[in-house]
C-alpha positions in Angstrom: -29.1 -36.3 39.2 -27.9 -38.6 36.6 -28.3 -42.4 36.9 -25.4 -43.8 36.7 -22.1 -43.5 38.6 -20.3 -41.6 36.3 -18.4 -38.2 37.4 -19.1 -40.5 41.0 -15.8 -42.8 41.7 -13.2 -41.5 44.1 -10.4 -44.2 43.5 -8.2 -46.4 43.0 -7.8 -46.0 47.7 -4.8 -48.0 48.6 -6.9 -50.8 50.6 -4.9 -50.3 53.9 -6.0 -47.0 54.2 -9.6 -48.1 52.8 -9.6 -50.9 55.7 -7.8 -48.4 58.3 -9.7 -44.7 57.4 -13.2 -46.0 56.7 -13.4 -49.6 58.6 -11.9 -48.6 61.9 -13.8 -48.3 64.4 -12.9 -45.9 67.2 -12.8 -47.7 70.5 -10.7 -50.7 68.7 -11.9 -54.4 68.2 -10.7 -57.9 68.7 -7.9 -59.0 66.4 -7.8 -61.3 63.4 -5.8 -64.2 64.2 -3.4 -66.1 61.7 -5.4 -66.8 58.3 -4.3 -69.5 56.2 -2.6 -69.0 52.9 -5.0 -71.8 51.5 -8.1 -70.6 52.7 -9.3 -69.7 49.3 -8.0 -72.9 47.8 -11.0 -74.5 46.5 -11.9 -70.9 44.7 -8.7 -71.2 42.6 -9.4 -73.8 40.4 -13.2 -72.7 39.1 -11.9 -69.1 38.4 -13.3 -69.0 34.9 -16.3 -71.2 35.7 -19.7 -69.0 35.8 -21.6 -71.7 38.0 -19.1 -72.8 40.1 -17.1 -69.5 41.2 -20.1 -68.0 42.9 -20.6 -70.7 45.3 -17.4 -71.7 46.0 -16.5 -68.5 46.3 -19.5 -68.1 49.2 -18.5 -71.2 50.7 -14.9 -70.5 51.7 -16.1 -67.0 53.0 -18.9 -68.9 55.2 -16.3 -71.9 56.9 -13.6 -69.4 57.2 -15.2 -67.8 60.4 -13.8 -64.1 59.3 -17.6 -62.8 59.8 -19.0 -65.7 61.8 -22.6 -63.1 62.2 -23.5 -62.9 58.8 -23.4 -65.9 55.4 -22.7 -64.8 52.1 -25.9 -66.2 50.1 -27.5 -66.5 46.5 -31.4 -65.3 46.5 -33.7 -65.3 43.9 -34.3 -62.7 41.4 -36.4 -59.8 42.2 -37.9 -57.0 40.8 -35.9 -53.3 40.9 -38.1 -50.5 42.0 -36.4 -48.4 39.5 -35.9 -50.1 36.1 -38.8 -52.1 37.1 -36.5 -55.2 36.2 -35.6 -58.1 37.4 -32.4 -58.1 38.8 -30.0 -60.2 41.3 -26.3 -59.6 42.3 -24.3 -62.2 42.3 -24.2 -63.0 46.3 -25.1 -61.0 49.1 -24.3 -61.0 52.9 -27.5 -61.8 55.1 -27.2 -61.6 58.7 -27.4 -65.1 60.0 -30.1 -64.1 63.0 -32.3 -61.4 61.1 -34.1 -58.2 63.1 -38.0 -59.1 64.3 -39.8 -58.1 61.0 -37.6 -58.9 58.4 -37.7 -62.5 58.1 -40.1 -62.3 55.3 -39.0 -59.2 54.1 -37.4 -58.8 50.2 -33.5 -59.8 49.8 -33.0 -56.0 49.1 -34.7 -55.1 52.5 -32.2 -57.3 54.3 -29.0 -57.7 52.7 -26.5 -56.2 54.7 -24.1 -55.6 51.4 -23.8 -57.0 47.8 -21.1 -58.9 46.1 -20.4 -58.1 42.3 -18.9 -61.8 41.5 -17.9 -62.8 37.6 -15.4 -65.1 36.8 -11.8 -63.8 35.0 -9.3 -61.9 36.3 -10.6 -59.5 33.2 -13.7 -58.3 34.4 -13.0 -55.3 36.3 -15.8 -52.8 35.8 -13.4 -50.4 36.7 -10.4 -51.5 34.6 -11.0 -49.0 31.8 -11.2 -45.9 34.5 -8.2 -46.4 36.2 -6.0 -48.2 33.2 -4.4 -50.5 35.5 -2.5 -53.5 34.6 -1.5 -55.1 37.5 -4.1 -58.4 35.6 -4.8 -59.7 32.4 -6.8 -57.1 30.3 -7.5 -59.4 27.4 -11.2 -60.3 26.9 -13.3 -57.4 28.0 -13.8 -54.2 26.2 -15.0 -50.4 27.6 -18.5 -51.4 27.2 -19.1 -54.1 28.7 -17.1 -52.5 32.0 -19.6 -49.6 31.5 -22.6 -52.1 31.7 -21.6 -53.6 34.8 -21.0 -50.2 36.7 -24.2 -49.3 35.6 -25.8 -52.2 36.8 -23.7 -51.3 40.3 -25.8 -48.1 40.3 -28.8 -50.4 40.3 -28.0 -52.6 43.1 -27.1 -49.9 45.2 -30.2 -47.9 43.9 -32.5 -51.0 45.0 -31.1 -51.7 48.0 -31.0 -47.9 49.4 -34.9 -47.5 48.5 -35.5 -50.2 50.7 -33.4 -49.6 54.0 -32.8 -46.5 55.7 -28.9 -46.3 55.4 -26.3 -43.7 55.7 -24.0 -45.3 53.1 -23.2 -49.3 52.3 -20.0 -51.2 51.3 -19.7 -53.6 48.8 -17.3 -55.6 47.1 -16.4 -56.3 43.6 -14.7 -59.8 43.0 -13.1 -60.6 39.3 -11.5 -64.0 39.2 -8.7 -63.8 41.7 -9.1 -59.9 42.6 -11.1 -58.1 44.9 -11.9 -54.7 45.5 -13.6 -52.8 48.6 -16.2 -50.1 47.7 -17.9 -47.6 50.4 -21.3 -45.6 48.7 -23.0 -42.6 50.0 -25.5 -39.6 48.5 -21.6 -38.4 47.6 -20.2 -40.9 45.7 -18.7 -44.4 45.5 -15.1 -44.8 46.9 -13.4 -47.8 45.5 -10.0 -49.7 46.6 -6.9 -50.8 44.7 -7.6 -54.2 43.2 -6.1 -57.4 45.5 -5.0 -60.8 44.6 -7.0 -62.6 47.9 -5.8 -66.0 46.4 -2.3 -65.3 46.6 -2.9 -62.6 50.3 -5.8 -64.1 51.7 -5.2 -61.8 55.1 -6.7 -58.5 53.0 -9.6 -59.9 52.2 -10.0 -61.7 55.7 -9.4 -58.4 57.3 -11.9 -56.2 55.7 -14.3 -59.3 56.3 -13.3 -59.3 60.2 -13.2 -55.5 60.6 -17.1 -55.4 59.1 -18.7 -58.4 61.6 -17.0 -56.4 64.6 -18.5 -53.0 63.4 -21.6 -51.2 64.8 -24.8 -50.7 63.1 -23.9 -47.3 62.5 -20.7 -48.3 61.3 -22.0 -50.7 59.2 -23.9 -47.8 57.5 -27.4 -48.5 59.4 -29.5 -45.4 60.5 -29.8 -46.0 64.4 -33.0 -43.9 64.5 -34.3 -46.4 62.3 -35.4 -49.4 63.4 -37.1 -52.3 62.5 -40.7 -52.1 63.5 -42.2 -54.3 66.5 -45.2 -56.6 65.6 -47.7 -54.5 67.0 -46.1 -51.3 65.6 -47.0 -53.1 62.0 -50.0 -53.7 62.6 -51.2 -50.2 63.9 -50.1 -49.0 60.8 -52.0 -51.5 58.7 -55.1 -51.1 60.7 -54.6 -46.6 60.6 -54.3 -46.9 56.7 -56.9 -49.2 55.5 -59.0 -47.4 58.4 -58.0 -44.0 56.0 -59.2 -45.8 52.9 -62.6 -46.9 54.5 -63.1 -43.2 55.6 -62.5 -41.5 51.9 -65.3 -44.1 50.4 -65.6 -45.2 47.1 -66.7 -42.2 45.7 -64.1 -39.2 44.1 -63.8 -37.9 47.7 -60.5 -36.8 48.5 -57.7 -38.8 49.5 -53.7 -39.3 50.1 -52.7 -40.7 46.5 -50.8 -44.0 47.3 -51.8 -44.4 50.1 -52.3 -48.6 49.9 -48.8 -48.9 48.6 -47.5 -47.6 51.9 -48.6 -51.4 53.0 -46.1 -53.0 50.8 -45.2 -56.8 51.8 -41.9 -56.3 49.8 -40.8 -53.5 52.2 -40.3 -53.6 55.9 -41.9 -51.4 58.5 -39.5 -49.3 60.4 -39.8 -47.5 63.6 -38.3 -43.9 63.4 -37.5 -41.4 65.7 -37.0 -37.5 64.7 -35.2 -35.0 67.5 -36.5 -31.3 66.5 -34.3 -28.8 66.0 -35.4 -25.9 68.4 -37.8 -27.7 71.0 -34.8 -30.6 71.3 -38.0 -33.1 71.4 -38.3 -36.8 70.1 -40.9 -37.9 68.6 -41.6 -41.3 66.8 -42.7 -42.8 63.7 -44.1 -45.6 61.8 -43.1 -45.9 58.1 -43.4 -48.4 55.7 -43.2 -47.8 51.9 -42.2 -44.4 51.0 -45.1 -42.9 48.1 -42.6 -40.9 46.6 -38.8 -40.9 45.7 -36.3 -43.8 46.1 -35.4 -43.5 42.5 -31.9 -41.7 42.8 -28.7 -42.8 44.5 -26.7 -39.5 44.9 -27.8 -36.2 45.7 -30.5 -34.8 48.1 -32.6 -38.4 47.4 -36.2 -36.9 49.2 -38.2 -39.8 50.2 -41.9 -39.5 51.1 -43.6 -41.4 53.7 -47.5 -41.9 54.9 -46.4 -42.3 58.8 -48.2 -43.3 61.6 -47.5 -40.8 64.5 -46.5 -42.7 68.2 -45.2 -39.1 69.2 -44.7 -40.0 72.9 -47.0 -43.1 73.1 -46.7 -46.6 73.1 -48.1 -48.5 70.6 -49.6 -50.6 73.7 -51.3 -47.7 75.2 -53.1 -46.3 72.5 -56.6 -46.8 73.4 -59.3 -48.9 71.6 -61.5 -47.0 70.0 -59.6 -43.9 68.8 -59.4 -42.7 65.7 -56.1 -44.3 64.6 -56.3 -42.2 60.5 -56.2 -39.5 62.6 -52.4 -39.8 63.8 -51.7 -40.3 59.8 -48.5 -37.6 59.2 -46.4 -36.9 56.4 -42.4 -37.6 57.2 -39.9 -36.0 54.5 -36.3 -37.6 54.8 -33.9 -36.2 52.4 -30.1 -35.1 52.3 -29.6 -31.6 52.6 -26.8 -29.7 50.5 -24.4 -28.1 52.7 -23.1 -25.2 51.6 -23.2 -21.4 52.0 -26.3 -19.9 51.8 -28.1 -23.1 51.9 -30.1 -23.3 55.2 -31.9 -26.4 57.3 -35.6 -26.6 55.7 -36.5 -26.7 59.8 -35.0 -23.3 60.5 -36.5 -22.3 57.3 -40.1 -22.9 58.2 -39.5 -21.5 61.7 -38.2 -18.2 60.0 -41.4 -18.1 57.8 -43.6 -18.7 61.1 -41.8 -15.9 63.0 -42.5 -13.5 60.2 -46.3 -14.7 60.0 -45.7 -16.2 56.7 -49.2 -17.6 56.0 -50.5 -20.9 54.0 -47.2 -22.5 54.9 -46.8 -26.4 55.8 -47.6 -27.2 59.7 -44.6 -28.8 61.1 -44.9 -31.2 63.6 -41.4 -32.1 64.1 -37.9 -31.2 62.3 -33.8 -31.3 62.2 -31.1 -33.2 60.8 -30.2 -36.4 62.0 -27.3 -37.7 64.4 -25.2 -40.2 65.2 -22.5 -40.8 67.9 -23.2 -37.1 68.9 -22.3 -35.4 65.0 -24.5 -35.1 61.9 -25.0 -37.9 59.8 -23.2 -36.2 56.4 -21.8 -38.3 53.0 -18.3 -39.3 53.6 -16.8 -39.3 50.0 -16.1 -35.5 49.1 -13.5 -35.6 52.1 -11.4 -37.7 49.6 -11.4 -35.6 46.2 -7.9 -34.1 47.8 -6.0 -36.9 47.5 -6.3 -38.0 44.0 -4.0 -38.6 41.2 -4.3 -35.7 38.8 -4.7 -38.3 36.1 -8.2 -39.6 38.2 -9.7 -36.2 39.1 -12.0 -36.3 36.1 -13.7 -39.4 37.9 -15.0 -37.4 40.8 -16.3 -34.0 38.9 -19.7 -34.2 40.2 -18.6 -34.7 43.6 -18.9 -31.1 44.9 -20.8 -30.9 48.1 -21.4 -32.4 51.4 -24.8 -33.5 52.3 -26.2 -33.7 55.4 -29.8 -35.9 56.7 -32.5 -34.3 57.3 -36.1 -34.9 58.5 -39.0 -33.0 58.1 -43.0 -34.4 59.5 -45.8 -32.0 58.6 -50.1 -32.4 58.4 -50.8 -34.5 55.6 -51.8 -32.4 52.5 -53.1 -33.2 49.1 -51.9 -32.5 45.8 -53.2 -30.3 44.3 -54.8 -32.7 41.3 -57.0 -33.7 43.6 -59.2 -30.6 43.8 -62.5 -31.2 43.8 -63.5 -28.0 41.2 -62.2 -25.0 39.1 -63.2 -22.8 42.0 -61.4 -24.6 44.9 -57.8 -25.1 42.2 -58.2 -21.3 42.1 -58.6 -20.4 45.8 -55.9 -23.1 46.4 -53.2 -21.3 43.8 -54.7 -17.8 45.5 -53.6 -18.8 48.6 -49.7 -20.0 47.8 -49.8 -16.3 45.7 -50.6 -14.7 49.1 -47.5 -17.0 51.0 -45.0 -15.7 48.2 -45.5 -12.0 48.5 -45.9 -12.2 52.6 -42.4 -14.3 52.2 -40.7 -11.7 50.2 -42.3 -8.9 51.9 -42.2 -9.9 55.2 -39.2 -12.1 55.3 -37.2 -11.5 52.4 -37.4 -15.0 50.9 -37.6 -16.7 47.6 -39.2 -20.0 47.3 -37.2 -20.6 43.8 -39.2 -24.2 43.3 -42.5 -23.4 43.1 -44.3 -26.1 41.2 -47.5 -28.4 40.6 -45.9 -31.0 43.3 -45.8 -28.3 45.7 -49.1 -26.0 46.0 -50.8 -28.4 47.8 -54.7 -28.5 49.6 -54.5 -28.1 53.3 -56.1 -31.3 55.7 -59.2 -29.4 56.7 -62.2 -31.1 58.7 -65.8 -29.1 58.1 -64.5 -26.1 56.5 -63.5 -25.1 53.1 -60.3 -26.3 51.2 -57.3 -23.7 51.5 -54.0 -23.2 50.0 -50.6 -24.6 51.5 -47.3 -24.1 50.0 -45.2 -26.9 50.5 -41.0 -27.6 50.0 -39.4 -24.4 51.0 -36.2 -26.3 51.4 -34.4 -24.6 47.8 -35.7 -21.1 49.1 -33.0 -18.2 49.4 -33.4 -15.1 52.4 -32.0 -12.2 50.1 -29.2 -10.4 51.7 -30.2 -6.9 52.1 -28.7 -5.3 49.1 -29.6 -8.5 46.8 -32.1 -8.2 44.4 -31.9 -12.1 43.3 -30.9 -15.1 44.4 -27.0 -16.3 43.9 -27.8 -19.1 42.0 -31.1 -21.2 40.2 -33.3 -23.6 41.2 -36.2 -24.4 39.6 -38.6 -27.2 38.0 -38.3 -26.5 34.2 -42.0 -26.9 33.5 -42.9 -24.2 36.1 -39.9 -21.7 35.8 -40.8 -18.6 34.5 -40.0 -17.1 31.0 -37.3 -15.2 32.4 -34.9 -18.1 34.0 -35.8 -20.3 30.8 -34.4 -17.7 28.5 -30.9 -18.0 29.9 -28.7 -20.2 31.2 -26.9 -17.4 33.8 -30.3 -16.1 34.9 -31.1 -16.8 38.7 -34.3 -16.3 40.5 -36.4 -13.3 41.7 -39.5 -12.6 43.6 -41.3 -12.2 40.0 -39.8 -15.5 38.8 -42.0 -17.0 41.9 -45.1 -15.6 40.9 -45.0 -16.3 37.2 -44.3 -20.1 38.3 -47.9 -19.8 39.8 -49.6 -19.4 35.9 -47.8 -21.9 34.7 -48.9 -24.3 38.0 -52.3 -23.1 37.2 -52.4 -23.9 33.6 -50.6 -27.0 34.1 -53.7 -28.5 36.3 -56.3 -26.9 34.5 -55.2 -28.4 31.1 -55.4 -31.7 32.9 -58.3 -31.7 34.8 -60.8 -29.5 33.5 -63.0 -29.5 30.3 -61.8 -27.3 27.5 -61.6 -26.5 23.9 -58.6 -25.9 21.4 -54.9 -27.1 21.9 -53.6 -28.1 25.2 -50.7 -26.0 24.0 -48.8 -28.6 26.5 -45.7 -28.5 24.7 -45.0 -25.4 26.2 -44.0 -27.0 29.6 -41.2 -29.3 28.1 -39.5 -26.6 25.2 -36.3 -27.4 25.2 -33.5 -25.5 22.8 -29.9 -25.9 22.8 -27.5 -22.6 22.5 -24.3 -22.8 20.6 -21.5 -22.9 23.2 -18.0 -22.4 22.6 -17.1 -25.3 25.5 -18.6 -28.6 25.6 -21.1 -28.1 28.2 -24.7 -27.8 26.5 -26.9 -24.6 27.4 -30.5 -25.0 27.2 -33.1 -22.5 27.4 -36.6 -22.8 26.9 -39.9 -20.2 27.5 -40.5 -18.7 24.1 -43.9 -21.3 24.0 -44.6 -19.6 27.2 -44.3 -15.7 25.9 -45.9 -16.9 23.3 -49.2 -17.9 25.0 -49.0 -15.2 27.7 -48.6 -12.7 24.1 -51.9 -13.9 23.1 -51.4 -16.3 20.6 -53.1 -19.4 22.3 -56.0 -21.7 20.9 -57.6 -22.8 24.5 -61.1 -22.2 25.9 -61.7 -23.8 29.5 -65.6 -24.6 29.5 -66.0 -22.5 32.9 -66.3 -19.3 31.9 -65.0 -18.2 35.4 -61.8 -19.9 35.1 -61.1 -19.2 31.5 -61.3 -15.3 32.1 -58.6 -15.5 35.1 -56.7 -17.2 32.9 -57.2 -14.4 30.2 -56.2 -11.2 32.9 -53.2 -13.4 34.3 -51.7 -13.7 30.4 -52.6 -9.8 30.1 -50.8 -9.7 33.5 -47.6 -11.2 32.3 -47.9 -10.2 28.8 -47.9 -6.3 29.7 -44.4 -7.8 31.8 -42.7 -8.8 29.2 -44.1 -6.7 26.3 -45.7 -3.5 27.4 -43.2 -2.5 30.2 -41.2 0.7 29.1 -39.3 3.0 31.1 -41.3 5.0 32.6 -43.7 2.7 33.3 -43.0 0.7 36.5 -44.1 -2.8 36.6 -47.7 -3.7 38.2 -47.5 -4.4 41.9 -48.0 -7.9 43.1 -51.3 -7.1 45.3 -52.5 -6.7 41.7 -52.6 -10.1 41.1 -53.8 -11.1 44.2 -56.5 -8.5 43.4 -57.0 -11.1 39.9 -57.7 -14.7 42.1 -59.9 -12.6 44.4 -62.1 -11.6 41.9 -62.4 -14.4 40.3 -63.3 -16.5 43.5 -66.2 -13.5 44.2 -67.9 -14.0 41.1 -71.5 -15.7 41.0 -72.0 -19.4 41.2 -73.2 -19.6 37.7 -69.8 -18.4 36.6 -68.2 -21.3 38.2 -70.6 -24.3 36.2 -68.8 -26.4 34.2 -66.0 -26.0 36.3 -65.9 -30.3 37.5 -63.0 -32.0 37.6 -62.3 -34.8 35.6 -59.8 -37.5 35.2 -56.4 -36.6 33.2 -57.0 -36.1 29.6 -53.6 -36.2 28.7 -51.8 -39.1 30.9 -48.1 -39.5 30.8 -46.3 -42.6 30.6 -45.6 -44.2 33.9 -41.7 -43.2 35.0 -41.6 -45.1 38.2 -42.7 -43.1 41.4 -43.5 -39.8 40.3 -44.9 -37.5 37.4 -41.7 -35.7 36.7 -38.3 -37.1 35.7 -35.5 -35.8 37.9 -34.4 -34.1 33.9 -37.4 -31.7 35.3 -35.9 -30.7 38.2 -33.4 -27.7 37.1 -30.7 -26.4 39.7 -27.7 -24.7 38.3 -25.4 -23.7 41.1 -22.2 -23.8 39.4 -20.7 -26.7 41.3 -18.0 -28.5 40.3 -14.5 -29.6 41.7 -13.0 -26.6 40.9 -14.2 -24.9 43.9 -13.0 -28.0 46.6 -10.2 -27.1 48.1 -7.0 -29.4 46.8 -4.7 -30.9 49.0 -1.3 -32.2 48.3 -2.6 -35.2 46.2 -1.7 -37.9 49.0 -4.2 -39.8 50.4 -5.1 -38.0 53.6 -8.7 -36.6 54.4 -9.7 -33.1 53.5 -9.6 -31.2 57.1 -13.1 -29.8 57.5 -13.7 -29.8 61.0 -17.0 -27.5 61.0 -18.0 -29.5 57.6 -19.2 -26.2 56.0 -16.4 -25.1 54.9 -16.7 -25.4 51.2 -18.4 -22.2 49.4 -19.8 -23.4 45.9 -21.5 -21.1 43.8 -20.3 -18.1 42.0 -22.0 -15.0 42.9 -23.3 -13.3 39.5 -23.2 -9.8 38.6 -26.4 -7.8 40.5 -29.1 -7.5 37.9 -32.6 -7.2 37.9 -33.6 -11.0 37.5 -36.9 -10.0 35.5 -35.1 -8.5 32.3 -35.4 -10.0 29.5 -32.6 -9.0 26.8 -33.7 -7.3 23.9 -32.8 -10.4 21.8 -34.5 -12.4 23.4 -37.7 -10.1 22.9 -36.9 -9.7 19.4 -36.7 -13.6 18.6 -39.8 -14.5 21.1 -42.2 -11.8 18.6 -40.9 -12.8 15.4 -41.9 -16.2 16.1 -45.4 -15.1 17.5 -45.8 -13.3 14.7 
């Protein structure tokens, strides 16, 4: 996803039907009484004043009694878990009694919403987009407006990673204008500007309407609360208990797990309903390890959670082995679309089919509120805009719905111990993908390095689990590949990377595993020769005859499998796998005529197998060690979401258009867009003769 809100902004919304379509709540509230044309009097006079207009502005909010439980406030800078910057909005509403737990907590952890203040009726960030001139427009220029919208994305980024929220508002105050602005995973919706100093009652009223709201309303979670005193400490006591356990010593362990006890983030008490048992079990969660870093889109977060299941944290008894209630809890937003299915129905189809080294789910389904899905809000609104504002909401395409997922904890695979146990580990998710196809006719399409992971077992030897199945496509029974791509670009196979139209097949899912293979192995285990790393990150841009750019990549990769490669790995067990898995895919792409039909995929089962039988003596030399070729730091996780390929064909295009007044899209089943293009059938491991032609002249 990008980071930034452009393609994002569904506006300019009239601001009664903002205040009336997405501040009403449905069983009515007290009403705002008469509001005084001077209430914003003392503002007036310091509208161009960078000191002043902040505070005053606060002040009249706070003695006008419009929100009477919660104080707009200036904090103190912090640092942005994102840009790893300090940053500070200009005020921010606090509620005057905060929740047990998050009275120390960060300003981002307890702000109910931010206020985007600057002084000058010119400084609209979103003057250039909508080309209004209903105020002055001398003064500011199209970059500067682009700066502050981008620094937007960055509140709402910060204050998202640290609450659990369905969406926020906002407001965005520019000398005597405001506007209202409502974000979810969708988009940003943003009001018509209003003059509050000349109609105070607009202003006032959106105020009002937002103290009288539920949590829920408000955008809060409800199945996310804060955590008790005791609940934080259980956790506390569970983790560090964890850390004693693994020692000092390279034995294995969560990675990140002591950041889970971040002071800067709050502990929250969650609660997860399953899909198929209709069970509730509980959760407590602190600072996720993973994710956080996006705003729109599916936004995965992972947590190290502390399993209450039906217990109270009172009645768990001294003595017991509290690492061993240590789960891992996925929360994500789920695309909604057809063809794209719940990742808890998913894993309960794999089970069903006896799908093995597959994730062991403790607990899953989406989550609810007042009875209905809690779903992004914004795409109902692409029907109603202007044709000249359409362009502003491009990337707005799907709904997305949330969605938990708590599994075992399982360790990445860089944490293997030895070549052997990487080998039986990758043997193991090769084994998952062919009993998935075979047996259930399903596609992982995502298989990468983050996601072959090493199952949590006590006393026996390390197996295999292949993790994140939420991407996966069950073929229809006259389909050959899936309808669309998904992918991690370092890890996609030579076929998808060759073209932008190509879309995933069973033997796109086992190449994936070489290249996850290689990947770790060049990290982590002794070897001669180039790294031949550059492979994973070829990028190439195709002519095009429209403006969107089509990269492909892979012809480092047919290169290598081809035989022109300059590694030796020191263990002479794992460096001949990784010879016979090149001859594998080389006599794929190269040697396969005809006549000839393509190697059955027990065949490479058949490889890992005999390569785990061999002698101990052809496994020495086979230690792990630390990273030999480390990667900048990019925040909380190895890959930049750039990696992370999927090409569905989405776009406004396929929404369905309304009669361009400001009314809601009618979706009452809220599955009722459809979009991706289904592609011509095709076997998805061709490669064109072209491509061939170009990937050998340059090996030669």
């Amino acid at each position: 996803m990008g980071k930034s809100l452009d393609g994002r902004i569904v506006g300019p919304m009239p601001h009664l039907i903002f205040l009336k379509e997405v501040m009403e709540p449905s069983g009515g509230q007290p009403k705002l009484k008469r509001v005084s044309r001077r209430t914003f009097e003392n503002v007036s006079n310091v509208l161009t004043n960078p000191a002043q207009f902040p505070t005053r502005f606060a002040q009249a909010v706070n003695d006008s009694g419009f929100c009477p439980n919660f104080a707009l406030s200036q904090r103190s800078e912090e640092i942005d878990v994102v840009s790893k910057t300090k940053i500070r909005p200009g005020l921010c509403l606090f509620p005057r009694d905060p929740p047990e737990g998050h009275e120390h907590a960060s300003n981002w952890a307890t702000m109910e919403f931010l206020v985007d203040i600057q002084p000058g009726d010119h400084m609209d960030p979103f003057r250039h987009l909508f080309k209004q001139s209903a105020y002055s427009l001398r003064g500011d220029n199209e970059k500067s407006s682009e700066q502050r919208l981008q620094q937007l994305y960055t509140y709402f980024t910060a204050q998202f990673a640290r609450q659990h929220r369905i969406f926020t508002f906002a407001l965005c105050v520019f000398g005597r204008y405001v506007r209202f602005l409502r974000v979810d995973r969708s988009g940003l919706i943003v009001s018509d500007a209003v003059n509050y100093i000349a109609n105070p009652r607009i202003l006032a009223e959106f105020l009002w309407r937002y103290n009288h709201l539920p949590d829920g309303m408000r955008g809060f979670d409800p199945h996310a609360v804060p955590a008790t005193s005791a609940e934080r400490r259980v956790l506390k006591k569970a983790i560090l208990e964890y850390i004693e356990s693994t020692g000092s010593e390279r034995s294995r362990r969560f990675p990140k797990m002591r950041t889970t006890l971040s002071s800067d983030y709050p502990a929250y008490h969650v609660s997860v309903r399953d899909e198929h048992s209709e069970d509730v079990q509980h959760y407590i969660i602190r600072k996720p390890f993973s994710g956080g870093r996006s705003l729109f889109g599916r936004c995965t977060r992972g947590y190290v959670a502390f399993r209450l299941g039906h217990d109270r944290v009172e009645d768990i008894a001294d003595g017991q082995s509290l690492s061993e209630r240590l789960v891992f809890l996925k929360d994500s937003w789920r695309m909604s679309e057809d063809g794209m299915e719940k990742e808890a129905d998913i894993y309960e189809d794999l089970k069903d089919h006896g799908v093995s080294f597959i994730p062991s789910v403790l607990c899953a389904g989406d989550v609810f509120y007042n009875g209905s899905v809690q779903r992004t809000f914004t795409e109902r609104w692409i029907a109603g805009l202007p044709p000249e504002w359409e362009h502003l909401a491009e990337d707005i395409s799907r709904i997305y719905i949330h969605h938990r997922v708590v599994q075992e904890l399982a360790f990445p695979l860089n944490t293997v111990t030895d070549a052997k146990e990487l080998v039986q580990v990758v043997r193991d998710a090769v084994q998952s993908l062919i009993e998935a196809y075979t047996r259930a006719g399903r596609l992982h399409r995502d298989v990468s390095e983050r996601n072959v992971m090493i199952s949590r077992l006590r006393r026996r030897p390390s197996r295999g689990v292949l993790n994140d199945w939420d991407v996966s496509h069950a073929l229809k029974e006259d389909e050959v590949v899936s309808t669309s791509k998904a992918g991690t670009w370092p890890f996609m196979s030579v076929n998808l990377l060759s073209g932008p139209s190509r879309t995933n097949g069973f033997y796109d899912d086992l190449e994936s595993i070489l290249w996850v293979l290689l990947y770790v192995a060049i990290h982590h285990f002794k070897h001669s020769g180039d790294s031949h790393l550059e492979m994973f990150d070829e990028r190439r841009e195709l002519d095009s005859r429209d403006s969107s750019p089509r990269i492909v990549g892979g012809g480092e990769k047919l290169c290598f499998i081809g035989g022109y490669r300059d590694i030796t790995f020191k263990c002479p067990a794992l460096d001949d796998l990784v010879s016979k898995l090149c001859r594998f895919w080389n006599k794929f792409y190269y040697d396969r005529s005809r006549d000839r039909p393509r190697e059955h995929p027990a065949a490479l089962l058949r490889l890992f197998d005999q390569a785990i039988a061999r002698s101990h003596r052809a496994w020495h030399d086979g230690e792990w060690v630390d990273d030999q070729y480390p990667k900048p730091r990019r925040g909380n996780s190895e890959l930049s979401s750039s990696d992370v390929a999927i090409s569905d064909g989405s776009s406004n295009s396929h929404v369905p258009q309304g009669d361009r007044r400001w009314t809601p899209t009618k979706n009452p089943q809220n599955e009722a867009y459809t979009l991706t293009k289904r592609p011509a059938k095709r076997p998805a491991e061709d490669v064109s003769e072209p491509s061939q032609a170009r990937s050998r002249k340059r090996a030669r």
